[in-house]
Structure formats: structure tokens, C-alpha cells
mmCIF file of the N, C-alpha and C atoms, coordinates in Angstrom:
data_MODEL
# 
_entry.id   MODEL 
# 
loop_
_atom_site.group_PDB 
_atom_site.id 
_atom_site.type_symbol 
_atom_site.label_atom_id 
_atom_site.label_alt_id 
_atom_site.label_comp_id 
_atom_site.label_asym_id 
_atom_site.label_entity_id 
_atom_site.label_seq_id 
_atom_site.pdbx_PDB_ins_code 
_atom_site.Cartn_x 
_atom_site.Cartn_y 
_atom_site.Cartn_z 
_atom_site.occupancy 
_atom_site.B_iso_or_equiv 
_atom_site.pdbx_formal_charge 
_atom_site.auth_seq_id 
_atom_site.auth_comp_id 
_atom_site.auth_asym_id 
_atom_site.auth_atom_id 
_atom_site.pdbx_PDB_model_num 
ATOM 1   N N  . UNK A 1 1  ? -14.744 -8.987  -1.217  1.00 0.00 ? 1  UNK A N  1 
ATOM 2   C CA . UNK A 1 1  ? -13.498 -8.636  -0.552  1.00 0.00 ? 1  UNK A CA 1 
ATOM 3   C C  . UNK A 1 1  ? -13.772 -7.625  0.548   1.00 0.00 ? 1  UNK A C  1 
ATOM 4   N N  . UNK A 1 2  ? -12.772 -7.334  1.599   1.00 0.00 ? 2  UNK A N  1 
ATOM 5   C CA . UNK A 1 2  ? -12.951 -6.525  2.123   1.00 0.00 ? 2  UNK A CA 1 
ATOM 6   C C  . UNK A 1 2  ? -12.590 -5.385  2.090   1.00 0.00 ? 2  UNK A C  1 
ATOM 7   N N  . UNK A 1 3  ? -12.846 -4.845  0.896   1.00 0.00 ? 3  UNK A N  1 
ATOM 8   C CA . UNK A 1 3  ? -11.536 -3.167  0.361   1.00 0.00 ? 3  UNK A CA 1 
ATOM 9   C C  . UNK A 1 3  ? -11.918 -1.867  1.880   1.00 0.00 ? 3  UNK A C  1 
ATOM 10  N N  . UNK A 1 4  ? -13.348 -2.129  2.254   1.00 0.00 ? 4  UNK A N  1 
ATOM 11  C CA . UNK A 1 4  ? -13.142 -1.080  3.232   1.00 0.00 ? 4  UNK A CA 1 
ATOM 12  C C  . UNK A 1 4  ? -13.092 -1.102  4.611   1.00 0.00 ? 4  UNK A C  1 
ATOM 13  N N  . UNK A 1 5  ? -12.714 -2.143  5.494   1.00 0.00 ? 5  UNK A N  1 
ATOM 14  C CA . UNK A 1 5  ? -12.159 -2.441  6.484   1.00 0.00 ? 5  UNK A CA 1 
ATOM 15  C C  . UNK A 1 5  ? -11.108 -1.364  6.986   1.00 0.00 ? 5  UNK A C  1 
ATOM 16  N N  . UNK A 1 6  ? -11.595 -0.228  7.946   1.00 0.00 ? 6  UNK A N  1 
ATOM 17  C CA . UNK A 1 6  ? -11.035 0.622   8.173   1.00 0.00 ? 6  UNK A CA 1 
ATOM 18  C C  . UNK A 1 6  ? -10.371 0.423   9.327   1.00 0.00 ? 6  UNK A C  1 
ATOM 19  N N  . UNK A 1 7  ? -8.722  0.515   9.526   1.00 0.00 ? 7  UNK A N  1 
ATOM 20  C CA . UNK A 1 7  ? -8.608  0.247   11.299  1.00 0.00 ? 7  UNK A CA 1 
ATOM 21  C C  . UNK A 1 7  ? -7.437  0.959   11.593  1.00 0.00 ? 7  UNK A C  1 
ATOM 22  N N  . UNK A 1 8  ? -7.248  1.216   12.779  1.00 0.00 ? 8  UNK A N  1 
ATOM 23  C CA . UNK A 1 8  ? -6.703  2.399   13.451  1.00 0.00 ? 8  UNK A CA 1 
ATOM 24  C C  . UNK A 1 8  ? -5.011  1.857   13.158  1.00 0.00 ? 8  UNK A C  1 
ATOM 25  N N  . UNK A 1 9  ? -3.959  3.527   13.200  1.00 0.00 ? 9  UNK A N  1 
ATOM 26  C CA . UNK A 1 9  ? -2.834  2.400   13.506  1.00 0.00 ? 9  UNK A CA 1 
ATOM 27  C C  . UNK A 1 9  ? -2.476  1.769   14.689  1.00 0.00 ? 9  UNK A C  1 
ATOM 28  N N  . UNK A 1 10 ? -1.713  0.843   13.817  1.00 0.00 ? 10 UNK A N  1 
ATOM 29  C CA . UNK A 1 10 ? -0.835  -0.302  14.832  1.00 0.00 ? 10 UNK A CA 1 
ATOM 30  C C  . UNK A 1 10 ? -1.927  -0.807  15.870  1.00 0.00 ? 10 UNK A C  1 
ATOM 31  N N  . UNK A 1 11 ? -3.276  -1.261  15.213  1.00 0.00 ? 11 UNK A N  1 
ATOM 32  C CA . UNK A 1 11 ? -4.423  -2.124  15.659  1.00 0.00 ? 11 UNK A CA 1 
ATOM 33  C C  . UNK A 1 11 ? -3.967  -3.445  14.998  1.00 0.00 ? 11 UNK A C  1 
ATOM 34  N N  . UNK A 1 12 ? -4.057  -4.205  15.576  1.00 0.00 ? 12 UNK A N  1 
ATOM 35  C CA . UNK A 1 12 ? -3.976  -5.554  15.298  1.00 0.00 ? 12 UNK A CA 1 
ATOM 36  C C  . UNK A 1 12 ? -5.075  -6.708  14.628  1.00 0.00 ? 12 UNK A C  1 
ATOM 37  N N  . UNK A 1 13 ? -5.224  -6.583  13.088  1.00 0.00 ? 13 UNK A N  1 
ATOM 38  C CA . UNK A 1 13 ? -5.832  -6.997  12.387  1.00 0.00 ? 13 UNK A CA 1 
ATOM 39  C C  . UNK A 1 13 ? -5.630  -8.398  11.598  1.00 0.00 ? 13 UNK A C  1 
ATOM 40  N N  . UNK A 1 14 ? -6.832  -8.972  10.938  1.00 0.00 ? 14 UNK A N  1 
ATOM 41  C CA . UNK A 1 14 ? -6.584  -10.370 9.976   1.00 0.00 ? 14 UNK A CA 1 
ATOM 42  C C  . UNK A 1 14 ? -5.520  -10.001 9.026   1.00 0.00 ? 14 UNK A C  1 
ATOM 43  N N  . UNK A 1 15 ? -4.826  -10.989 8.585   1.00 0.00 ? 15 UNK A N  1 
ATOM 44  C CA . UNK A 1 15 ? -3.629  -10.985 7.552   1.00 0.00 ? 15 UNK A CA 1 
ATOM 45  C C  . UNK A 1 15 ? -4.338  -10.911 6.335   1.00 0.00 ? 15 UNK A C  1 
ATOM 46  N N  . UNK A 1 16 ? -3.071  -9.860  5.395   1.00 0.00 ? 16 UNK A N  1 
ATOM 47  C CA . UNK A 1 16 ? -3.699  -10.345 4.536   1.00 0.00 ? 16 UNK A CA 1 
ATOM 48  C C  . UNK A 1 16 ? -4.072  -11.439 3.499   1.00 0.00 ? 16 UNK A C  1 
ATOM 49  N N  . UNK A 1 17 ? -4.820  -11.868 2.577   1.00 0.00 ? 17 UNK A N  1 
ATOM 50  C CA . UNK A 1 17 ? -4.714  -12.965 1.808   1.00 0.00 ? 17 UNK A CA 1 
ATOM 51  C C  . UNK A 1 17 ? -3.604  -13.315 0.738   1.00 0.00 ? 17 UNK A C  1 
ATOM 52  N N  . UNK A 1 18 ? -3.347  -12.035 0.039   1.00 0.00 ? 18 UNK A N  1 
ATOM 53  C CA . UNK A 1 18 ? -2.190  -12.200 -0.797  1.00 0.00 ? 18 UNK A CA 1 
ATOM 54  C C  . UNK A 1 18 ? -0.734  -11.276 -0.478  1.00 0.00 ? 18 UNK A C  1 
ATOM 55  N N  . UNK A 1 19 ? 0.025   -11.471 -1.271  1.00 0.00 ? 19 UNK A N  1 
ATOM 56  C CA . UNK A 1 19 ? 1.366   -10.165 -1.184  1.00 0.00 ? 19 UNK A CA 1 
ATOM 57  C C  . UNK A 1 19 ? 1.915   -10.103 -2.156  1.00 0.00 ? 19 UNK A C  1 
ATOM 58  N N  . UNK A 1 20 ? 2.144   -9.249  -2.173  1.00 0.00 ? 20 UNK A N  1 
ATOM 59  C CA . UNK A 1 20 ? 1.284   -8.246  -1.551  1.00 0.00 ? 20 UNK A CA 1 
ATOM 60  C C  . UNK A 1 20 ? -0.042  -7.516  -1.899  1.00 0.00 ? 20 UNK A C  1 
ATOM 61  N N  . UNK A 1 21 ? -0.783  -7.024  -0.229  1.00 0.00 ? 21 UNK A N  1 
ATOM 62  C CA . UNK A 1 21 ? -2.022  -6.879  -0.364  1.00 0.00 ? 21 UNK A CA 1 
ATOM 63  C C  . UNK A 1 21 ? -2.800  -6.317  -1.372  1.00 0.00 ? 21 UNK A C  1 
ATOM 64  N N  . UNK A 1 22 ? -4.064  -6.705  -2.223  1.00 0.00 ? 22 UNK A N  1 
ATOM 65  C CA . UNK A 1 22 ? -4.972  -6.124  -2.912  1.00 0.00 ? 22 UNK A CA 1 
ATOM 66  C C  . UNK A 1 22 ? -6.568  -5.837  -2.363  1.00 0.00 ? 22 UNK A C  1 
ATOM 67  N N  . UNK A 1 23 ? -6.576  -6.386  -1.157  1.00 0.00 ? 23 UNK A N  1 
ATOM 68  C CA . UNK A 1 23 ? -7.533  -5.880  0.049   1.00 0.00 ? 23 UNK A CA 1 
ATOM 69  C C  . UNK A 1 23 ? -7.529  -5.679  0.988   1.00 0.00 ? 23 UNK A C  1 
ATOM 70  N N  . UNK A 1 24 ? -8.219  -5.576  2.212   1.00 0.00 ? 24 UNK A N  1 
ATOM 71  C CA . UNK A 1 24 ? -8.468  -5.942  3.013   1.00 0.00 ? 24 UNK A CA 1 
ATOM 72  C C  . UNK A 1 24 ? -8.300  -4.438  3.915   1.00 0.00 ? 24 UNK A C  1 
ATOM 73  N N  . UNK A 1 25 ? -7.755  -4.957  5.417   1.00 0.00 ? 25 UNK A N  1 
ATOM 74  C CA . UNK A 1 25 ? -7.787  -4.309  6.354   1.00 0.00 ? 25 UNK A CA 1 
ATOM 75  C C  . UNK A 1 25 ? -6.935  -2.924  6.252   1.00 0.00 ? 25 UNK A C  1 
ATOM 76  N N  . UNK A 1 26 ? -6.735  -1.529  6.060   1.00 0.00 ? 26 UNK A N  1 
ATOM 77  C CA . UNK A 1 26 ? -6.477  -0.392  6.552   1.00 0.00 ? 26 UNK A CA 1 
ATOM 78  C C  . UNK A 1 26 ? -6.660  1.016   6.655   1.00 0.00 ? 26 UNK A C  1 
ATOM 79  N N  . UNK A 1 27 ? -5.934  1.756   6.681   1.00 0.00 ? 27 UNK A N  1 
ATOM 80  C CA . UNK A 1 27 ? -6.356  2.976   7.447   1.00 0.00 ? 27 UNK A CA 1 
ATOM 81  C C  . UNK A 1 27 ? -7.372  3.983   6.564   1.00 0.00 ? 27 UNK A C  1 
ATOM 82  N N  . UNK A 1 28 ? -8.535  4.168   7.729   1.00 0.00 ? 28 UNK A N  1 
ATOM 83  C CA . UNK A 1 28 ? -9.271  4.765   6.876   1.00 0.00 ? 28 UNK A CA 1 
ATOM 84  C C  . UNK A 1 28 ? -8.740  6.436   7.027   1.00 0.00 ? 28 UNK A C  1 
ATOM 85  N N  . UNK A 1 29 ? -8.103  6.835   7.783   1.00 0.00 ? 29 UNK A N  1 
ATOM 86  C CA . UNK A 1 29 ? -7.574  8.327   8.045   1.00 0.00 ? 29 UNK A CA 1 
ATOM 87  C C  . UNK A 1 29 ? -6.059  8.580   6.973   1.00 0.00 ? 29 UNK A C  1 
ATOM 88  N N  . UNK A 1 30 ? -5.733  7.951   6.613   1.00 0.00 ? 30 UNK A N  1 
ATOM 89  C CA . UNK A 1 30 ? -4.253  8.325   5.645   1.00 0.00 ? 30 UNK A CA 1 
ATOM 90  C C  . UNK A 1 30 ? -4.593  7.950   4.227   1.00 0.00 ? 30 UNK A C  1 
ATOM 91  N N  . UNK A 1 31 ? -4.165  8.758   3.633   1.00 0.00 ? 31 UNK A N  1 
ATOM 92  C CA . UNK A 1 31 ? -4.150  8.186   1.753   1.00 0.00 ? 31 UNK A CA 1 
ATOM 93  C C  . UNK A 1 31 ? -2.817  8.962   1.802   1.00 0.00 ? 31 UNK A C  1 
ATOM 94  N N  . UNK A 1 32 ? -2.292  7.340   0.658   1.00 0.00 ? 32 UNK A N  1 
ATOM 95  C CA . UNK A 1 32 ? -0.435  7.495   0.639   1.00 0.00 ? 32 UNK A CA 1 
ATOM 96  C C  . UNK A 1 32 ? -0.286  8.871   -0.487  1.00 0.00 ? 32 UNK A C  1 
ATOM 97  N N  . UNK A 1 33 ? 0.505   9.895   -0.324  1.00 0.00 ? 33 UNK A N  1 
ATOM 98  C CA . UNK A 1 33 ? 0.534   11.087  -1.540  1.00 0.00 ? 33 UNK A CA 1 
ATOM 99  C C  . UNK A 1 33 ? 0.758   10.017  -2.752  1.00 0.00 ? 33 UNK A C  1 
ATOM 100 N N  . UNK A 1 34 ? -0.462  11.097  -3.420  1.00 0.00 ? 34 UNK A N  1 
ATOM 101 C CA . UNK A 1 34 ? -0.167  10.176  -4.749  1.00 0.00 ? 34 UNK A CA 1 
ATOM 102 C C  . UNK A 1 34 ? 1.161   10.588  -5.783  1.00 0.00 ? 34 UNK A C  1 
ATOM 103 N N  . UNK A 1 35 ? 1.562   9.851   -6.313  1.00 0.00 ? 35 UNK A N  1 
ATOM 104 C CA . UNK A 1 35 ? 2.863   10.370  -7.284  1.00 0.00 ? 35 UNK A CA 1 
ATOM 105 C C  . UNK A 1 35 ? 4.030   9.213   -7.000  1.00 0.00 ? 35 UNK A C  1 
ATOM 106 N N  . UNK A 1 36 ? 4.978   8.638   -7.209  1.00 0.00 ? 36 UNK A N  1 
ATOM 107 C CA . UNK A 1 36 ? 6.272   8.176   -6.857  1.00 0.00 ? 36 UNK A CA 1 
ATOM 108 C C  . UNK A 1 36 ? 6.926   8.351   -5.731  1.00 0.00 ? 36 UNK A C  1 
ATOM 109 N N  . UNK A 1 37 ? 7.091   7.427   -4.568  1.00 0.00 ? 37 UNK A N  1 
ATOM 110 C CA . UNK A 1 37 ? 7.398   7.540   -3.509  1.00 0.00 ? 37 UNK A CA 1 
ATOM 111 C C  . UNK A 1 37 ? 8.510   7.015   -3.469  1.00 0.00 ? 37 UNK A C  1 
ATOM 112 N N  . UNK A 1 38 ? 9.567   7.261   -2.492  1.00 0.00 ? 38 UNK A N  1 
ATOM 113 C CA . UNK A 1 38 ? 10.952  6.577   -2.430  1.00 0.00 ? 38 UNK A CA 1 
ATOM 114 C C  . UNK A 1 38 ? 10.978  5.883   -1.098  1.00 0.00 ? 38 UNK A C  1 
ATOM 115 N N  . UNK A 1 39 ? 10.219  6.222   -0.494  1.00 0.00 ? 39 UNK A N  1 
ATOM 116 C CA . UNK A 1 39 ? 9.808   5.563   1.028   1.00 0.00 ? 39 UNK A CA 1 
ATOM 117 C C  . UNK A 1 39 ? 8.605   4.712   0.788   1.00 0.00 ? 39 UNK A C  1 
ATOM 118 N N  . UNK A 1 40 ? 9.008   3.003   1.171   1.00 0.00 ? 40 UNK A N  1 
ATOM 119 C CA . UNK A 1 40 ? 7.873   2.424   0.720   1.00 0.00 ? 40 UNK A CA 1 
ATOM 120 C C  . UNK A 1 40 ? 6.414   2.887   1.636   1.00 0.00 ? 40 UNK A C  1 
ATOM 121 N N  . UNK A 1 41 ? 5.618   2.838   1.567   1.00 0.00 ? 41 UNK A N  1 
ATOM 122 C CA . UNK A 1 41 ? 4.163   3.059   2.591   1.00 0.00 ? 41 UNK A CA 1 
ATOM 123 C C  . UNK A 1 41 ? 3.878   1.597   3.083   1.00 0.00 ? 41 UNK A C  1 
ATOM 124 N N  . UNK A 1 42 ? 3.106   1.500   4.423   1.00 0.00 ? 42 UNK A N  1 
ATOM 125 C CA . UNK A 1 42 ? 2.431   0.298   4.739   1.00 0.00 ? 42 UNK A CA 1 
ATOM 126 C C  . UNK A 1 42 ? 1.676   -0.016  4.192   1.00 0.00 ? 42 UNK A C  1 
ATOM 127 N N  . UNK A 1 43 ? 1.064   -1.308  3.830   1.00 0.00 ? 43 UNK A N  1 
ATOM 128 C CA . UNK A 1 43 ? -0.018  -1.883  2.998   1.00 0.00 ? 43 UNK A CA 1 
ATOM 129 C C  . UNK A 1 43 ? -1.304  -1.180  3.559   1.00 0.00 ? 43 UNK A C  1 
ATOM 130 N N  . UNK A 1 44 ? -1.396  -1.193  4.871   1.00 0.00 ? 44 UNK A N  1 
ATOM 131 C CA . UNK A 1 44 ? -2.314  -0.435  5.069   1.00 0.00 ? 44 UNK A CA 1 
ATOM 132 C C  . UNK A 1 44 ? -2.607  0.932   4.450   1.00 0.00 ? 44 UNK A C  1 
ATOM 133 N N  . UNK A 1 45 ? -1.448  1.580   4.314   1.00 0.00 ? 45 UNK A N  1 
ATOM 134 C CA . UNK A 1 45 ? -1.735  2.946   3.632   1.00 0.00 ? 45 UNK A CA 1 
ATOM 135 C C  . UNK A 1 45 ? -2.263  2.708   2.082   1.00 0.00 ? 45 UNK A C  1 
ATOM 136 N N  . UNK A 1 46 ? -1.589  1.989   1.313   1.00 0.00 ? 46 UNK A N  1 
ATOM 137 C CA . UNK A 1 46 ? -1.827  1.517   -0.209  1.00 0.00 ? 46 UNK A CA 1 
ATOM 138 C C  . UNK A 1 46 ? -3.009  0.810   -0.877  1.00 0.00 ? 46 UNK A C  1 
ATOM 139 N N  . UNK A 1 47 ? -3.489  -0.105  0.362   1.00 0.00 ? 47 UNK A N  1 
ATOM 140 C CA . UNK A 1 47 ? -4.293  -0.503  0.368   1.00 0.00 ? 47 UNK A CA 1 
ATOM 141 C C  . UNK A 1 47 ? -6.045  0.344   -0.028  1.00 0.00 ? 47 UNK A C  1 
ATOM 142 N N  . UNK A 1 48 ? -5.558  1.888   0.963   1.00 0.00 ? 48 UNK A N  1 
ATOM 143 C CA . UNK A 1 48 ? -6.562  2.998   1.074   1.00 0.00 ? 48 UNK A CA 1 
ATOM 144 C C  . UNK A 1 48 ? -6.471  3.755   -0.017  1.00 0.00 ? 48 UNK A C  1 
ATOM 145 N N  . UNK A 1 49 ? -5.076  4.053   -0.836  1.00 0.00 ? 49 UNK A N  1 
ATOM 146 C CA . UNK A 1 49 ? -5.179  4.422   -1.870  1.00 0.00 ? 49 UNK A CA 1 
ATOM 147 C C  . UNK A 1 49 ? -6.000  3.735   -3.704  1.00 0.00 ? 49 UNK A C  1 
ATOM 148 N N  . UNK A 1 50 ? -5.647  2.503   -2.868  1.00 0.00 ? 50 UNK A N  1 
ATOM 149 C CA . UNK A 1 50 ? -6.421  0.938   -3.783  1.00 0.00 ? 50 UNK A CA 1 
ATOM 150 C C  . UNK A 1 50 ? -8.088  1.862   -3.998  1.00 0.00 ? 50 UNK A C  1 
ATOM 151 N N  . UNK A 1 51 ? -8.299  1.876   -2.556  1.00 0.00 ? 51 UNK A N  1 
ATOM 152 C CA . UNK A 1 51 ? -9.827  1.830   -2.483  1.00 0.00 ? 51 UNK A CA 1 
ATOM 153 C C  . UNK A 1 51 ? -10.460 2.822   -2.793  1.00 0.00 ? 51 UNK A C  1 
ATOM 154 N N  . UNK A 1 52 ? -9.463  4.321   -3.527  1.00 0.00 ? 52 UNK A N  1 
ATOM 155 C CA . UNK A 1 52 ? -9.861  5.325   -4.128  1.00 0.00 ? 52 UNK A CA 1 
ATOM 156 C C  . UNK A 1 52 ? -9.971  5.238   -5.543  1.00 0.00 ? 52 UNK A C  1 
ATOM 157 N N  . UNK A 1 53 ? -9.338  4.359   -5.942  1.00 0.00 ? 53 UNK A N  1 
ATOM 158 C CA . UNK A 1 53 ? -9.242  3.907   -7.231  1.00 0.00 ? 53 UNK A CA 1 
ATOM 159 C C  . UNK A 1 53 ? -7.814  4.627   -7.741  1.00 0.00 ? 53 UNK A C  1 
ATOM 160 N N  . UNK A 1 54 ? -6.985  4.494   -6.600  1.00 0.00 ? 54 UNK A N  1 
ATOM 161 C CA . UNK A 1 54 ? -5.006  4.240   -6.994  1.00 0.00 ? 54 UNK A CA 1 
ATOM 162 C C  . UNK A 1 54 ? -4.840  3.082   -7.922  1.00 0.00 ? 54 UNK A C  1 
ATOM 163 N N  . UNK A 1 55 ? -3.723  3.115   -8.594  1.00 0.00 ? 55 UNK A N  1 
ATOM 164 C CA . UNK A 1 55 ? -2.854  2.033   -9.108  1.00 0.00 ? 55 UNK A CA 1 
ATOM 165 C C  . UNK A 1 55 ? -1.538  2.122   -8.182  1.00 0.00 ? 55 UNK A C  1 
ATOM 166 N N  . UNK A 1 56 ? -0.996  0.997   -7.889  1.00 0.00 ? 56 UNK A N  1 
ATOM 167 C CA . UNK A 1 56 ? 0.285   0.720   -6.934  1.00 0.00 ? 56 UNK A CA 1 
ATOM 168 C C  . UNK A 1 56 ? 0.904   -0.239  -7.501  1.00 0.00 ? 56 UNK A C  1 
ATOM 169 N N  . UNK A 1 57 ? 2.409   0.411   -7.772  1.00 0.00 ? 57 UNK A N  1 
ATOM 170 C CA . UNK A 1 57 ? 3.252   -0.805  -8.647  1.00 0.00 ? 57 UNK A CA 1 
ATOM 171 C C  . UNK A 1 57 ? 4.738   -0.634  -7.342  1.00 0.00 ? 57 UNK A C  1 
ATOM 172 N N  . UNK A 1 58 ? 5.104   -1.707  -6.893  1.00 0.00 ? 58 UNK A N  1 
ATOM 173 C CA . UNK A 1 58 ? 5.833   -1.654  -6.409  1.00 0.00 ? 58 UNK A CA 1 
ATOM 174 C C  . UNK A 1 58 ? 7.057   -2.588  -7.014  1.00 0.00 ? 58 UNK A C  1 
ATOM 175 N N  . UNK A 1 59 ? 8.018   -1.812  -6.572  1.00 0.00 ? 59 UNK A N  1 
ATOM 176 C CA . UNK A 1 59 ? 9.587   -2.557  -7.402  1.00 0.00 ? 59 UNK A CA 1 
ATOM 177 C C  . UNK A 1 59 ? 11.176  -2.863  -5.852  1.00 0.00 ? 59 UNK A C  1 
ATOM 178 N N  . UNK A 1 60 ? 11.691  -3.704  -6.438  1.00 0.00 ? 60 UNK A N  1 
ATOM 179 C CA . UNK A 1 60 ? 12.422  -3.980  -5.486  1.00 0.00 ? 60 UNK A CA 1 
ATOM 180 C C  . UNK A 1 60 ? 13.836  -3.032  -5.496  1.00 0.00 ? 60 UNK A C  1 
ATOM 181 N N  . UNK A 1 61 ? 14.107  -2.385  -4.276  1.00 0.00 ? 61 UNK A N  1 
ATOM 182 C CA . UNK A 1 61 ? 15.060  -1.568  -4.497  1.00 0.00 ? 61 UNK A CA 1 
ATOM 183 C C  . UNK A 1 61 ? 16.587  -1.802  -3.956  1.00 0.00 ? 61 UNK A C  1 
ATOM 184 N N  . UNK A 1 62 ? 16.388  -3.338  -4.033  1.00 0.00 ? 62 UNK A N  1 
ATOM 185 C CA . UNK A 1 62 ? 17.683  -3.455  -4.167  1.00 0.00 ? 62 UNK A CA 1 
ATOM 186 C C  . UNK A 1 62 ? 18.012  -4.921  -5.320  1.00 0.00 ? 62 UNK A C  1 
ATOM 187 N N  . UNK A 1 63 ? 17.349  -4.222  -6.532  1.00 0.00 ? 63 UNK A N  1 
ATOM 188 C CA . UNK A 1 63 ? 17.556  -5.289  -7.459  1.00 0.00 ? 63 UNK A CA 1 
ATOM 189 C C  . UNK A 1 63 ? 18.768  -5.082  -8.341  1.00 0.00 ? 63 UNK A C  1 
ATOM 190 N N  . UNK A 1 64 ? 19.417  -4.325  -7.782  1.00 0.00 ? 64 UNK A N  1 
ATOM 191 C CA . UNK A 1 64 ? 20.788  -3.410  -8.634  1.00 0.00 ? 64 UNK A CA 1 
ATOM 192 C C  . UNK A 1 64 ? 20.692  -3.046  -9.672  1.00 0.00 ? 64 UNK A C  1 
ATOM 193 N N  . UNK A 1 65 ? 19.687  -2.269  -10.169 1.00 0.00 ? 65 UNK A N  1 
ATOM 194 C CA . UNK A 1 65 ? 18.862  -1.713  -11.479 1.00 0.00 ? 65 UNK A CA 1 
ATOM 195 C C  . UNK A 1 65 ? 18.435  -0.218  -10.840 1.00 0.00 ? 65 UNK A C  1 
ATOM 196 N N  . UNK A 1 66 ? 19.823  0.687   -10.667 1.00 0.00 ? 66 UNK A N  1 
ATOM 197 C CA . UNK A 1 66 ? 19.345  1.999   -10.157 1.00 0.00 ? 66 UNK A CA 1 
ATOM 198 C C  . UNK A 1 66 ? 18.303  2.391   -10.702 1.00 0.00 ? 66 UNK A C  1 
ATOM 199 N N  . UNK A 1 67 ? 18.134  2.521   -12.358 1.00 0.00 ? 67 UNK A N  1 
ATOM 200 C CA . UNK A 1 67 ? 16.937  3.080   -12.954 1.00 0.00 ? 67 UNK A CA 1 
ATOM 201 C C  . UNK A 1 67 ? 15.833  2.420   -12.950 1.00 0.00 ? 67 UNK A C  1 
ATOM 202 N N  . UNK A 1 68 ? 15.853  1.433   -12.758 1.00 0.00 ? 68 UNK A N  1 
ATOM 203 C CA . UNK A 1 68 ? 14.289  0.616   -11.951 1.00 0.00 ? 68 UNK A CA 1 
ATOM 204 C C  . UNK A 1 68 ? 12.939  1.889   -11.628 1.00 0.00 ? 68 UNK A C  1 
ATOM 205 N N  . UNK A 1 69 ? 13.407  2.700   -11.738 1.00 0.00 ? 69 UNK A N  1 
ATOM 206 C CA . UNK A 1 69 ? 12.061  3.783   -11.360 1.00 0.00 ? 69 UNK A CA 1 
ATOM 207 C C  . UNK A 1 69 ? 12.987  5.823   -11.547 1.00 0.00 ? 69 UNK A C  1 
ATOM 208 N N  . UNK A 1 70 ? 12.267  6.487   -12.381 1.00 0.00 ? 70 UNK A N  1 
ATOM 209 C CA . UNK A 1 70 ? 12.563  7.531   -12.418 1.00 0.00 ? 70 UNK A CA 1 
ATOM 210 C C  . UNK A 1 70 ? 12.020  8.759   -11.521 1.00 0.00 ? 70 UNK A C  1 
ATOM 211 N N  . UNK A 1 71 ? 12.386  9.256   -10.728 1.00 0.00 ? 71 UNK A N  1 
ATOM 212 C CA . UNK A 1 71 ? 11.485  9.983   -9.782  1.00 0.00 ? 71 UNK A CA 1 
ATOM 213 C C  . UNK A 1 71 ? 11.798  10.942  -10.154 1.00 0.00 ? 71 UNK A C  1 
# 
């Protein structure tokens, strides 16, 4: 895979293979804060957290399940 494909933002890179992403192309300068975010991050950012050895669970926030996630 390509977990360390580092590229600048808003560079124009290969897609990724799945979705959502578990490799590939992004930023090697940002890692998303780790902890529960309410603002989703770009794959690119998550991706970099992937490659630190993050876990990333993402949930849909408008599944009308306010408690869907406790922050």
C-alpha cells in the first residue's frame, strides 16, 4: 500500500482505492488532534494519523441518533 505518500495541501493526487480511505496519499505536515472530533478532518489528515498507528471510526451525523458519539 501506499500509507506514506506524503503531499502538500490541495495538491492534486491518485484517488483513493476505498471509502473511505485506509491508504494512500496525504499530508505529511498535519496529524488530526487525537481524541473525538466534531469537525470531520480530510482523509488526507486521517489517513496520517492511520500511519502513526491511529484508529479512526467515523459515524454519520445526521443519522438522527444525537448520542451516536459522546464527546
Amino acid at each position: 500500500a501506499m500509507l506514506t505518500q506524503h503531499v502538500q495541501q490541495n495538491e492534486p493526487h491518485m484517488a483513493y482505492n476505498s471509502d473511505p480511505p485506509t491508504s494512500g496519499p496525504h499530508y505529511g505536515f498535519m496529524v488530526g488532534k487525537w481524541g473525538a472530533a466534531i469537525v470531520p478532518y480530510a482523509p488526507e489528515v486521517f489517513v496520517h494519523n492511520l500511519e502513526h498507528g491511529g484508529v479512526v471510526l467515523l459515524y454519520r451525523s445526521d443519522c438522527g441518533c444525537p448520542n451516536a458519539i459522546d464527546l
